[in-house]
N, C-alpha and C positions, 0 to 999 in steps of 0.2 A: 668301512662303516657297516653295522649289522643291517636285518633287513628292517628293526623297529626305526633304527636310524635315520637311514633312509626314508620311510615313511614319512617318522616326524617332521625331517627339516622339508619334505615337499609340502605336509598339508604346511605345516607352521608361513612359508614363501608364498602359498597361493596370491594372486592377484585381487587386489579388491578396488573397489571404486574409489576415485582419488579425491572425494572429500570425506570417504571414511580414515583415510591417510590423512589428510590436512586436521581435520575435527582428533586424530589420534596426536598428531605433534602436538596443538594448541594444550591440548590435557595434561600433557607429559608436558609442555611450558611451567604452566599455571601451577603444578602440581607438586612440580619434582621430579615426576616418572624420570628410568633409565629405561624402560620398554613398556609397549601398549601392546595386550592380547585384544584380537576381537574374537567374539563367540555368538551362541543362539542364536534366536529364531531367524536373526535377520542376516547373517552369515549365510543361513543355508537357503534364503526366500530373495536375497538380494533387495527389499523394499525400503525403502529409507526412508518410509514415510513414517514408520514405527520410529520406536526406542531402540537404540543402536547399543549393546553390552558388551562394555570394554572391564578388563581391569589392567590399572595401573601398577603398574611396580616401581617399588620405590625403593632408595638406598638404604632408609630408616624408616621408624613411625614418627607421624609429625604429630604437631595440636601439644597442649598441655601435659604437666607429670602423666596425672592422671588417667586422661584419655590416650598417652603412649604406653601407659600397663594395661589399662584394659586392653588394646589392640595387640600386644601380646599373645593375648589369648582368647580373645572374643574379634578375631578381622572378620571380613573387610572392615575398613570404614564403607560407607555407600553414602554417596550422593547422585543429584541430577543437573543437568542441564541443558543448554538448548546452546546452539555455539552457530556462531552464522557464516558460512561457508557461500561467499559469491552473493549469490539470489536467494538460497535457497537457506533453512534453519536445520540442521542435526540435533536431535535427538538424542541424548545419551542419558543413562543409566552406568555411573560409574562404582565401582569398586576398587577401593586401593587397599594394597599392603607391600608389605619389605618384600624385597626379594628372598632375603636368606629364609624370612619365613615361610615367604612362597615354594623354597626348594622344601623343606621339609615338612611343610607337608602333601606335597605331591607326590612326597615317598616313602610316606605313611608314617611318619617320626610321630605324629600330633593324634590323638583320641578323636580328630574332627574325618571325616570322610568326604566331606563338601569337595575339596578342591582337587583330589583325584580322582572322584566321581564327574567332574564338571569337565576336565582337561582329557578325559580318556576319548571325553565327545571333539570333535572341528574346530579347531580356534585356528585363527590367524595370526602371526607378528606383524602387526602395521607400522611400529616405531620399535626402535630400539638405538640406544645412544653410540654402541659401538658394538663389534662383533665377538670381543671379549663376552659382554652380558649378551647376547644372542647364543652362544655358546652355552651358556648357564642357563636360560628358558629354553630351548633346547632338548637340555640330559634334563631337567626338571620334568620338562611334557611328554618329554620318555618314561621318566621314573614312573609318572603320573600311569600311565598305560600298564605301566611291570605293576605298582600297587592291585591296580583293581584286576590287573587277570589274575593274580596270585589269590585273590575273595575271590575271583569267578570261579576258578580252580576248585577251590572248598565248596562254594555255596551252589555249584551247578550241579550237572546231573554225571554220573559214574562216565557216561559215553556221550557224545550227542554234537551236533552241527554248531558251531561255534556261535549262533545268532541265542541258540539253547543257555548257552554260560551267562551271556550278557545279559537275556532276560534276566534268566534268575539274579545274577546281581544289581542291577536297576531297582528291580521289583524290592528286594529285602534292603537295600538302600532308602528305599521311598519309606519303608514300614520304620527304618530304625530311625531317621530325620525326621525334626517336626515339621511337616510339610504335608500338604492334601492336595494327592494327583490325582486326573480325574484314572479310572481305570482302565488300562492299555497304553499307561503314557511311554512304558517303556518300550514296545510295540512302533508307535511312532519315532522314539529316537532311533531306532532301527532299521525301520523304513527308508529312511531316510538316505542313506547310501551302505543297503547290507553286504554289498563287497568287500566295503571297505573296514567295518566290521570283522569281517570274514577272513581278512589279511592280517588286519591286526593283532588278532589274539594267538596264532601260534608266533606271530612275530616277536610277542611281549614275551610268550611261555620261555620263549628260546634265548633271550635276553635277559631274562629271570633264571633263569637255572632249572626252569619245571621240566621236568622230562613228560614227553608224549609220542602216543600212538595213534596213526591214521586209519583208516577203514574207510573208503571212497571217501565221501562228506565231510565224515563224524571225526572227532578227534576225544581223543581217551588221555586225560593227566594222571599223571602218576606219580603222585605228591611221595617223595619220601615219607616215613612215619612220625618224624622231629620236625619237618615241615608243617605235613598236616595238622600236629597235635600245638602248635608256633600260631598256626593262622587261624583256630577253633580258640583260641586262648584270647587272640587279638582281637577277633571278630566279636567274641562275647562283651571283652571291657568297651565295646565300638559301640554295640549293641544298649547297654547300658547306662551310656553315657551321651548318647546321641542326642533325645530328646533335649536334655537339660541343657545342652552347650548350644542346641539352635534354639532354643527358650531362651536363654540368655543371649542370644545374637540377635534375633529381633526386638525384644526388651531392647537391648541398648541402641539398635538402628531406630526405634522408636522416638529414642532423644536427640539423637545424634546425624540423621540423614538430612543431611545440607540442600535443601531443594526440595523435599518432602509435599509441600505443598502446593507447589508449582506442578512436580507431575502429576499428584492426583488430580488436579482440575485437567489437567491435562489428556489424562488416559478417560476421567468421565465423562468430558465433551468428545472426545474420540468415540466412546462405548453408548454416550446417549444423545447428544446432541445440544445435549444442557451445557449453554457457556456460565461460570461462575467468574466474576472479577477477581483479578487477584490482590489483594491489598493487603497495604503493609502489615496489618495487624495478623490476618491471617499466614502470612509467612514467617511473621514471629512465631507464631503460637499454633503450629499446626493441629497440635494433638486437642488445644480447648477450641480450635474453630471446628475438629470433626466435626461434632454431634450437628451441629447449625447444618452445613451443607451436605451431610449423609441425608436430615431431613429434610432439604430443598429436594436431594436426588428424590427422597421416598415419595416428596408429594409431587412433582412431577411425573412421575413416573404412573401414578396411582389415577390423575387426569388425565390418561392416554386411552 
């Protein structure tokens, strides 16, 4: 086994709390799944009082013609739930998609950068059907790793401390996605365990085929010239086409997030204190009950 290898299948194995395991089987009941990633903030904070962020991997895309072509090319689906474990209610924030197309784009087959960017950070395997598909999420969460060092590689600096690369791809990642982070967020995913960081990216180079040079700290890549001038080419149609594919992915999670309304009462009575009822009409209709209850938040908030 290489040493990316190795890395993977330890974080992928870590231990995690055994109703983030039970609430991960239920998903993958209900769902389809053949395996459940965990990831984010609550991975790394262990609080389960949050939203818990799983995705789902599935054999195919389910739902309608329709909503199976767009998921082709506009995944995850995204929905929510709450799933009740003992005493206690989990929290989740789900994501699904195929697996096949979860391999391919963790190894940069797809113009989307989301899910190699997402998996290069901590996930967990809390479920998986058999060791066959544990196998395949895996070399996929490998691949995920070899993609993005291969952009760290190009878009970092000539020499520099391996925490040096991953900024800079974080950073130019945040600018090419439609997404608003605040400033230093790549700084924090870093923080966060930068040995581990620090291992992994000559581990990726070296499983990727990048040749490099050490100096104490720093490590120096040395892109061949049909390499480098491959991943300036790739970077650029990435570059380009970023925005418009996550404009189009919240656009569609916009119609299509199964729970949508439920968590945002949810996350607002967490963030203000303000309980909203949830009733049925506004679960139908999340997007015409916004403006109603953004304006309860404003005028609540405006009497404080």
């Amino acid at each position: 086994m290489t040493a990316l290898g190795a890395l993977v299948a330890r974080e992928l194995g870590v231990d995690t709390p055994p109703a983030v395991s039970t609430a991960a089987a239920s998903l993958a009941e209900a769902m389809g799944g053949v395996a459940v990633l965990f990831y984010g903030s609550v991975l790394r904070t262990g609080d389960l009082s949050g939203v818990i962020d799983f995705y789902v991997l599935t054999e195919k895309a389910g739902g309608g013609r329709v909503r199976r072509l767009a998921n082709r090319w506009l995944w995850p689906e995204v929905s929510y739930h709450e799933i009740a474990v003992g005493e206690a209610t989990i929290r989740a924030k789900v994501a699904t998609m195929p697996l096949d197309i979860f391999e391919r784009a963790a190894g940069g087959e797809a113009l989307d950068t989301t899910i190699w960017t997402r998996f290069v950070q901590p996930s967990a395997l809390v479920w998986v059907r058999d060791e066959a598909i544990a196998t395949r999420v895996r070399t996929a969460v490998g691949a995920a790793a070899m993609t993005a060092a291969g952009f760290a590689a190009m878009l970092g600096p000539a020499e520099g401390i391996p925490r040096a690369f991953w900024k800079a791809l974080f950073a130019e990642t945040y600018r090419t996605e439609f997404r608003v982070e605040k400033k230093g967020r790549e700084d924090q995913i870093l923080a966060f365990d930068p040995k581990r960081f620090d291992a992994l990216l000559p581990a990726a180079w070296e499983a990727g085929g990048i040749a490099f040079a050490t100096a104490g700290d720093g490590l120096e890549p040395r892109l061949a010239p049909d390499r480098a001038r491959a991943l300036r080419r790739a970077w650029k149609a990435r570059r380009r086409m970023g925005k418009p594919l996550n404009f189009a992915r919240l656009l569609k999670a916009a119609f299509t997030f199964d729970g949508a309304t439920r968590y945002a009462l949810w996350k607002i009575e967490r963030h203000t204190g303000l309980a909203i009822a949830l009733t049925p009409w506004r679960e139908r209709h999340p997007i015409l009950a916004a403006p109603g209850v953004l304006w309860r938040v404003w005028r609540t908030a405006g009497s404080r």
